[in-house]
N, C-alpha and C positions, 0 to 999 in steps of 0.2 A: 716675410715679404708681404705688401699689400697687394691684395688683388681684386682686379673689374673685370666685374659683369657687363655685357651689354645686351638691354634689352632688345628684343626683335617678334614681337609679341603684338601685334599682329604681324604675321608674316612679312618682313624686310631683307629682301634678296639684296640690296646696296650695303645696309648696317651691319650685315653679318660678313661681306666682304670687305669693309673696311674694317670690324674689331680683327678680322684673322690678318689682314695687312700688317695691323699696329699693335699685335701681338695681344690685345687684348687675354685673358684667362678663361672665360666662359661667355655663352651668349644663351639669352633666356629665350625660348621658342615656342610655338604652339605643339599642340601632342602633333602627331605623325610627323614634323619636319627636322626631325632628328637625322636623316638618312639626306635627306636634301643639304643640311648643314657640310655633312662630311662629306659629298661630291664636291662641295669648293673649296674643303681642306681642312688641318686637323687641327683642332680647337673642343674643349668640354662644351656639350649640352645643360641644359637647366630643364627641364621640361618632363612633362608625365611618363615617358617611355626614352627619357634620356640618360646622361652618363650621371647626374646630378637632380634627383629624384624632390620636388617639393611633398613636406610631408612625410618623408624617409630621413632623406638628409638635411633641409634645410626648413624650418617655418617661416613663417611670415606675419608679423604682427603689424597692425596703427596706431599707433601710440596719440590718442588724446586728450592725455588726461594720466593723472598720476597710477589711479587702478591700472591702466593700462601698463605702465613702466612698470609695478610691482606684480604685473601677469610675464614682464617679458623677462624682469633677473630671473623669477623663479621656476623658467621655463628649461624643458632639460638643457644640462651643458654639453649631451655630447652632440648635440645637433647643430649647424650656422643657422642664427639667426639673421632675417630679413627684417628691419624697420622701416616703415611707411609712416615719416613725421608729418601729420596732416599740417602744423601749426611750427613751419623748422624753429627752432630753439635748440641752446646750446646745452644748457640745464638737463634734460630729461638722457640725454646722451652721456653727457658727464658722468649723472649716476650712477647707467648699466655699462660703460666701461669701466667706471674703479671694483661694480659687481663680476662680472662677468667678462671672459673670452668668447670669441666665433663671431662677432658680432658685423653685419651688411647694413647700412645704409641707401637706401635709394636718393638718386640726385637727379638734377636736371642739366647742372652744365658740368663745365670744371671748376667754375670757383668754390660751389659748395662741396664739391670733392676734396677740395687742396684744405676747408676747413675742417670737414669730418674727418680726416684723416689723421689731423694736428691736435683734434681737443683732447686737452691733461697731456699734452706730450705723446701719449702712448697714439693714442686716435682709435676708431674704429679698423678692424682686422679687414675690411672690404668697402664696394661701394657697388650699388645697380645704376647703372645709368640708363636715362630714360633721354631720346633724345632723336631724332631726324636728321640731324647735320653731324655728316659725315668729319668737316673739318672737328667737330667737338667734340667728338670719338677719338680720333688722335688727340688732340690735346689732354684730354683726361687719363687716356691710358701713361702719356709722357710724366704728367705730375703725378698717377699714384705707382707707379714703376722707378719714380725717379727716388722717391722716401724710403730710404733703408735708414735705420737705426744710427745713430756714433756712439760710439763703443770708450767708457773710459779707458784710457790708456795710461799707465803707470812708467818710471821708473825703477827698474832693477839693478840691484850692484852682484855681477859675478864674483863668487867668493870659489870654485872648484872646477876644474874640468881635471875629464879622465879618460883614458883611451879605454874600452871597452874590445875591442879587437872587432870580429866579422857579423855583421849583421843584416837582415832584409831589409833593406829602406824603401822609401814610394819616392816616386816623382811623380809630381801632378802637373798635366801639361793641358793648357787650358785653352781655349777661343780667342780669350784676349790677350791685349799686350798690355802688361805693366809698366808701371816707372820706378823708378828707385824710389824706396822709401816706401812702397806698396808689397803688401803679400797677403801669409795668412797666418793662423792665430792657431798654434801647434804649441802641445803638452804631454807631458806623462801624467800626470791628473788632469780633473773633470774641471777643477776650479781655477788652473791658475797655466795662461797660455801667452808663449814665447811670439813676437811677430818675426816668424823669418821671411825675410827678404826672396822677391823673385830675381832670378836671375841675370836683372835689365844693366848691370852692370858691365863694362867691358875691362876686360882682364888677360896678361900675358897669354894663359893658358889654352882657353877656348873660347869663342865667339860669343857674344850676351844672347842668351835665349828670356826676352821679356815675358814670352808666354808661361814659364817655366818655374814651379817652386818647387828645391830640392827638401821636401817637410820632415825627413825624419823613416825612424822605422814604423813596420808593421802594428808595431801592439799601441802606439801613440792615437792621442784624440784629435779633433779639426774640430773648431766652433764654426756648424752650420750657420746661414743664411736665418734658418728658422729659429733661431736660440740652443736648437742641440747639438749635440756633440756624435762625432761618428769616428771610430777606428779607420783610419792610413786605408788599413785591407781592405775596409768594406767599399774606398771608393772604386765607380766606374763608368768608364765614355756614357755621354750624357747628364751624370750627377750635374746638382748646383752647389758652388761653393761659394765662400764669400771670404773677397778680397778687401784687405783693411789700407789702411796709411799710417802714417808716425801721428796724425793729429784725430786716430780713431773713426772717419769717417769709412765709411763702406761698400761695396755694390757686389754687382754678380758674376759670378762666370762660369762659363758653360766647361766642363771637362771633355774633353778631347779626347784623352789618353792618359791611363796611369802604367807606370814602369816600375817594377817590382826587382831590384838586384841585389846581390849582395856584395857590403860595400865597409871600410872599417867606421866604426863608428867612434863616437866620443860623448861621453854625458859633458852637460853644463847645467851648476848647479847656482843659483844666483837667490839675492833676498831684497825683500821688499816690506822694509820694514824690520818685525819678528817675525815674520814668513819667509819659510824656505820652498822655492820653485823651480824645477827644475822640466829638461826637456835632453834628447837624443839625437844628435846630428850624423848625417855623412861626415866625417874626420876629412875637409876636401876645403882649398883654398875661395872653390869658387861660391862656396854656402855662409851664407853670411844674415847675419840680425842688426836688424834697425832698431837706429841707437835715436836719442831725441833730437828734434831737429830734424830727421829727415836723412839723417846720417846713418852709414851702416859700418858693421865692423864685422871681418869673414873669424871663423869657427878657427881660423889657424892661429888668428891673433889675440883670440881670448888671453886673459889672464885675470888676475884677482884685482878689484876695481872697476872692470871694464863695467861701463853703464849698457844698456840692453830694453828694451821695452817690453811691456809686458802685460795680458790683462787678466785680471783677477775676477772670480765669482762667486757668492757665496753658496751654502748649503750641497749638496750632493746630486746624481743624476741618478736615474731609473731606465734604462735601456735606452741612454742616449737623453733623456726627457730632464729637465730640471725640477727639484723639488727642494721644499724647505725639510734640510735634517740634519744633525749631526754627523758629518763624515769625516774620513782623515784617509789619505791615500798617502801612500808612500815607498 
C-alpha cells in the first residue's frame, strides 16, 4: 500500500488536523510537538523524538545531479528513503526505483503525487507533501490511498475434490461490504491462490453476509495488501487484508473479527496449465469461488471441469516475505 506523509514543519495545528481527518499515514513535525500531535489524535510522527526517527529510520537526500542519484541507490536499504527533486524529472526517479525499495518523494500538490506514484508502473513506495491547503491534503491522501496493485488473475480447470472430514477453519469478517465476485486470494502454497468469494450472495440457507469470507482452514496462506503472505491463524481484529475481484483489481479492509470453528472440510485441487494448485474449503453450500466473469460457483458443485480463478506467483516466501528461489510445496 502507498503511503503520505504530511508535512507540518513549521508547526500547523490546521494540516495535522486535517491529515488525521483524511487518514493520512504520518505527519512530519518539529522536535517537541510529538505530544501535541497525539492530543488531537492517533496518527505516526516523523520528527526527532517521534514514532519515525529521521536519520534512524528514514534519510533524506536532493537529488541534483546524477552523483546524487548514485549517493541515494547505494544508500542503505533498510532505511525509507526521502527525495527532495530540486529540478522534478521523471528520469532520475525511474532509475532508483528499478534500483531500489523504501523510496518517498516530496511533492507540492496531488498531481505530482498521482505521477510519482505511477512511474514504471511500480511508482515510488510514499510521497511528503508539502502544502497549506487543507483541501489538497484531502485530495492527495484520496489518490495515493486509492492505488493498490491489479493482480493478474488466471484461469483454473478443477480436476479433484475430496472430503477430508473435520477441520479448523477461519472466517474473516471484515469492515466492509463486498459484492459478488469480490473476495480474497487463499492457498495451501505460497505461490499459487484460489479467489473465494465473500459471502454477498443470497441463498436458501442463510442470509448473505457481504462482510464475510469463509477462507479456509488454519494452516492456509492469504495474500496480504503488502505482497505477503500470512497463515488463516495468525489473523486478528484490526489486521489489513486485501479484497480482490474476478478482473484482479484490489483495495483494503479492515478485520473486524476472525472465527476459528471446526467444520468438515474438503480439498480442491485444480490446473493451470502444467500446474497443479490446490486450496481447503469449509465442505458448505454457502462457500463458493469466483469463476470468470464475475461468476461464482459454491464448493458443493465442484466437479472435474469446473473453471475457478486463480493467481499464481513465482519463486518462494521467507516468513511470509517473497523471494527469488527455487521452491515446490506440496
Amino acid at each position: 500500500m502507498k503511503r503520505i506523509w504530511v508535512n507540518a514543519d513549521p508547526w500547523n495545528k490546521d494540516i495535522v488536523i486535517r491529515a488525521l481527518e483524511c487518514g493520512a499515514d504520518a505527519v512530519v513535525v518539529p522536535r517537541g510537538c510529538t505530544a501535541r500531535v497525539k492530543e488531537l489524535g492517533l496518527i505516526s510522527t516523523v520528527a526527532e523524538d517521534g514514532d519515525i526517527k529521521p536519520g534512524k529510520d528514514v534519510l533524506s537526500i536532493e537529488v541534483n545531479g546524477k552523483d546524487d542519484e548514485v549517493r541515494a541507490a547505494r544508500s542503505p536499504k533498510d532505511k525509507l528513503l526521502i527525495l527532495r527533486m530540486k529540478d522534478w524529472t521523471i528520469i532520475p526517479l525511474e532509475n532508483l526505483i528499478a534500483q531500489r525499495g523504501g523510496l518517498f518523494v516530496e511533492v507540492k500538490d496531488s498531481k505530482t503525487a498521482r505521477t510519482a506514484v505511477n512511474i514504471l508502473e511500480k511508482g515510488v513506495d510514499g510521497v511528503v507533501l508539502f502544502t497549506e491547503d487543507a483541501n489538497e491534503v484531502g485530495k492527495t491522501v484520496d489518490i495515493i490511498h486509492g492505488i493498490m496493485p491489479t493482480l493478474r488473475i488466471e484461469t483454473a480447470t478443477v480436476v479433484e475434490t475430496k472430503l477430508l472430514g473435520m477441520g479448523d477453519r477461519v472466517c474473516i469478517d471484515t469492515c466492509s461490504q463486498m459484492n459478488p465476485g469480490q473476495g480474497m486470494l487463499i492457498g495451501n502454497a505460497s505461490d499459487a491462490f484460489f479467489l473465494v468469494q465473500s459471502e454477498s450472495e443470497e441463498n436458501p440457507y442463510v442470509a448473505a453476509r457481504p462482510f464475510r469470507v469463509n477462507a479456509g482452514p488454519v494452516h492456509a496462506y492469504i495474500l496480504n495488501p503488502d505482497g505477503k503472505t500470512r497463515y488463516l491463524s495468525e489473523l486478528a481484529t484490526g489486521d489489513e487484508v486485501m479484497v480482490v475481484d474476478h478482473k484482479g483489481s484490489t483495495q483494503i479492509a479492515s478485520v473486524g473479527r476472525c472465527k476459528i470453528e471446526r467444520r468438515p472440510l474438503v480439498l480442491v485441487v485444480a490446473e493451470v496449465g502444467d500446474k497443479r494448485v490446490s486450496t481447503i474449503l469449509q465442505n458448505a453450500e454457502t462457500i463458493r469461488l469466483v469463476q470468470p466473469g464475475g461468476k461464482s460457483v459454491s464448493v458443493a458443485s465442484l466437479q472435474r471441469g469446473t473453471e475457478t480463478l486463480v493467481h499464481l506467483e513465482a519463486g518462494g516466501r521467507h516468513f511470509g516475505m517473497k523471494i527469488e528461489e527455487t521452491l515446490q510445496e506440496k
